[in-house]
C-alpha positions, 0 to 999 in steps of 0.5 A: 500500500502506497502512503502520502504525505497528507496520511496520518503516520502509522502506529509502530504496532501497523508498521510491523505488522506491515513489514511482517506481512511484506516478508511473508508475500515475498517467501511465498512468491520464492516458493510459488516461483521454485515450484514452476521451475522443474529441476532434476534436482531436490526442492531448494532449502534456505541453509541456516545463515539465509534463515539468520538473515532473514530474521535479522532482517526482520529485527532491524525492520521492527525497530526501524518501525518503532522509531518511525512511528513513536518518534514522529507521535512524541512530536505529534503530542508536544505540539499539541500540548503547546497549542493546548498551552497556547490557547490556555494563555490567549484572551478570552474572544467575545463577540461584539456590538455597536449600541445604536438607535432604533429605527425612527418609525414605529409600528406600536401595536395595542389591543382595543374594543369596537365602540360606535361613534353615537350610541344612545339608549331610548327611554320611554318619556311618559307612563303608559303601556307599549301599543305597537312596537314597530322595530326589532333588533338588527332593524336600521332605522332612520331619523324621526322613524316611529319606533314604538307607540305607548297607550297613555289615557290619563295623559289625555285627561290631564292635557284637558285638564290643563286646557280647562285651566287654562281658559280660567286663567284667561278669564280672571286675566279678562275680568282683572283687566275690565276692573282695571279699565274700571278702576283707571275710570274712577280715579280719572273722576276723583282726579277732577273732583280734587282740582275742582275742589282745589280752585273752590278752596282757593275762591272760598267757595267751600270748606277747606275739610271738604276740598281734604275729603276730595284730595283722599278720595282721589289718592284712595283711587290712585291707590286702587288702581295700582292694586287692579294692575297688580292683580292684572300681573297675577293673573298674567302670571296664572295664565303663563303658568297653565300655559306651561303646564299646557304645553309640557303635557302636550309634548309629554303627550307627543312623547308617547310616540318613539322615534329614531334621534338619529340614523342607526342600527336597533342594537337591543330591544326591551320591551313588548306589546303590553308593557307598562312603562314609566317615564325616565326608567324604562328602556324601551331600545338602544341604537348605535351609529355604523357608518363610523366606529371608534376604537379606544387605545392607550399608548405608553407613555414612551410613546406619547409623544408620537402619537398626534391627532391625524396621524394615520392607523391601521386596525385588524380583527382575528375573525377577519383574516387578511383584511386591514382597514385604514383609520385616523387618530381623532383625538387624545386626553392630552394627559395621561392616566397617573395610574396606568402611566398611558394616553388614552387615544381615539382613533375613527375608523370608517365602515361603509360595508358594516364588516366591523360590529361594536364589540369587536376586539381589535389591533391598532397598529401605529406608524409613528415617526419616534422624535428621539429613537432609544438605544437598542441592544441585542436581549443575550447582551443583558447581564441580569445580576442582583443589582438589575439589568447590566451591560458589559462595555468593551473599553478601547483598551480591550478591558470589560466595564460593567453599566448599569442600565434602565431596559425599556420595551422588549422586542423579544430578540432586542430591547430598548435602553433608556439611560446608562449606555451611549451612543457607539459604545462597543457591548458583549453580545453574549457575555456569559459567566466570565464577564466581569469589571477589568477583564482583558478580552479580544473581540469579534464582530457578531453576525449582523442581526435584523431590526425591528 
């Protein structure tokens, strides 16, 4: 067998081997060979010094193979150790990162309910019991449309109460007003009768105890008078009274017919033909607006600042596979709740196609452009430790510093840091175990990961 130069070198124990097995094919080719040739003579037969040579021969072989073989392996061990050695002393090699920002968009994704942008529950607005009941649920109704009747006869009694009441009213005003007239008569003619008396008085024509009785006579008319008008104001005041009354009971009588405030979709109906109903407590129906819905979110504080009124957004539901519909941020609080630490949003979402129902549990997608983008660093550089979340920093000098970190959103495969690190710093990708403050350690650049 023919070796190479690239083959490993032979154990001694294969190279004698070798060499044995080498020297037994060559005797048997000298025998197979003497046995063709046809002698007169004897077969050949080695003498006692060919066999001496032959086991010399055979010695000298198996100590060449021994010094071919365990020589070269001694080596072999030597270097190997060396390199053992070698690595023993090297610095340990870590992977490396550049801490940079995150990208400016966000896609901030948030859970929120379905709610219809007008919502109302219809109450009834008189006592009664329900006539007719024109709609049901899932009925669309338009503004004004009759949705239910109610039976109210003692209503009807009472609005002509009020309407007798009223014509009362009217006439005491008719009657003050004619005691007035009378009144303003009266005391017009004890107006005269004083000035007349008063140019007697003056002549000497009469008594002056009779010009005084004249003089009060016409106050006490004056007097009158004043008190007819008052009394004109209060029957004035009567009839604006029954005229009010008048006029509730009319529109309470209106109220027994139920109507559509606005365009909808009857989403519950609580009564029947037959009910009693009282006014302000029952619910007879509730409606709800589905041309547009609205969806309430509430986005973190570290991304309140993004967030802004016309900003667009995008919104999926579980039960509607592949299909996204397009909305715009509405509105914010423009505060944020001290409890949750969060901004509540409004976001309007159009549905011309009524594929979405209030109620619905939906993700809103936000593609905000982030003012001020946080670090981002790779999730297995974290060092969690009793002191918190940890980074380790690779100085110029090749030595590890160990920081302190604040850790923001987790990304999964990356998170963000709010404080602690700064921008290009060179960060341990994997520290591992060995990480530790003033570790001389040489470095490698890791794999090129994607952001998110």
């Amino acid at each position: 067998m023919l070796r190479t130069e690239h083959d490993p070198p032979d154990t001694v124990e294969q190279h004698l081997r070798r060499e044995n097995e080498r020297l037994v094919a060559e005797l048997e080719a000298l025998r197979h060979g003497s046995d063709r040739v046809e002698t007169p003579r004897s077969v050949w037969q080695p003498s006692a010094a060919t066999i001496w040579a032959i086991a010399l021969g055979v010695a000298a072989l198996f100590v060449i193979a021994f010094f071919a073989g365990y020589i070269p392996l001694q080596g072999q061990r030597a270097v190997v150790a060396a390199d053992a050695r070698d690595e023993e002393a090297a610095l340990p090699r870590m992977q490396v990162v550049r801490a940079a920002r995150s990208s400016v968009k966000s896609d901030l994704i948030l859970p929120g309910n379905i709610q219809p942008v007008t919502e109302a529950p219809i109450l009834a607005r008189t006592d009664g019991y329900i006539q007719r009941r024109l709609v049901d649920i899932g009925d669309r109704v338009k503004t004004g449309q009759l949705l239910a009747e109610i039976d109210a006869p003692e209503l009807i009694d009472q609005v002509t109460q009020a309407k007798a009441a009223g014509k009362q009213a009217e006439a005491a005003l008719d009657q003050a007003s004619a005691n007035v007239q009378q009144g303003r008569t009266d005391m017009e003619l004890a107006k005269i009768t004083a000035r007349r008396s008063g140019e007697l008085v003056a002549k000497g024509a009469i008594a002056r105890q009779d010009d005084d009785t004249t003089q009060a006579a016409y106050n006490s008319k004056l007097a009158a008078l004043d008190a007819l008008q008052k009394a004109v104001e209060v029957q004035q005041a009567n009839v604006a009274a029954v005229q009010s009354n008048l006029a509730r009971l009319t529109k309470l009588q209106d109220y027994r017919l139920v109507v559509a405030p606005f365009d909808g979709v009857i989403t519950l109906r609580n009564v029947d033909v037959g009910a009693l109903v009282n006014a302000g407590s029952t619910l007879l129906f509730r409606m709800a607006q589905m041309d547009t819905l609205r969806v309430y979110i509430n986005v973190p504080q570290s991304y309140a600042d993004s967030v802004r009124p016309g900003q667009p957004a995008t919104l999926t539901v579980p039960n509607l596979p592949g299909r996204v519909f397009a909305g715009t941020v509405a509105r914010t609080s423009e505060a944020l709740d001290p409890t949750s630490r969060t901004l509540l949003v409004e976001v309007r979402v159009p549905n011309p196609d009524k594929a979405l129902l209030p109620g619905m549990y939906a993700q809103v997608d936000l593609a905000s452009a982030r003012i001020d983008p946080p670090l981002v660093v790779p999730s297995d550089a974290l060092i969690i430790r009793d002191n918190g979340a940890q980074l380790a920093v690779v100085r110029p000098d090749h030595t590890l510093h160990i920081v302190k970190i604040q850790p923001g959103r987790d990304y999964g495969d990356r998170v963000e840091v709010l404080s602690g690190l700064n921008e290009g710093d060179t960060i341990v990708t994997n520290p591992g175990d060995i990480a530790r403050e003033g570790l001389k350690v040489d470095t490698t650049p890791a794999p090129a990961a994607r952001e998110k």
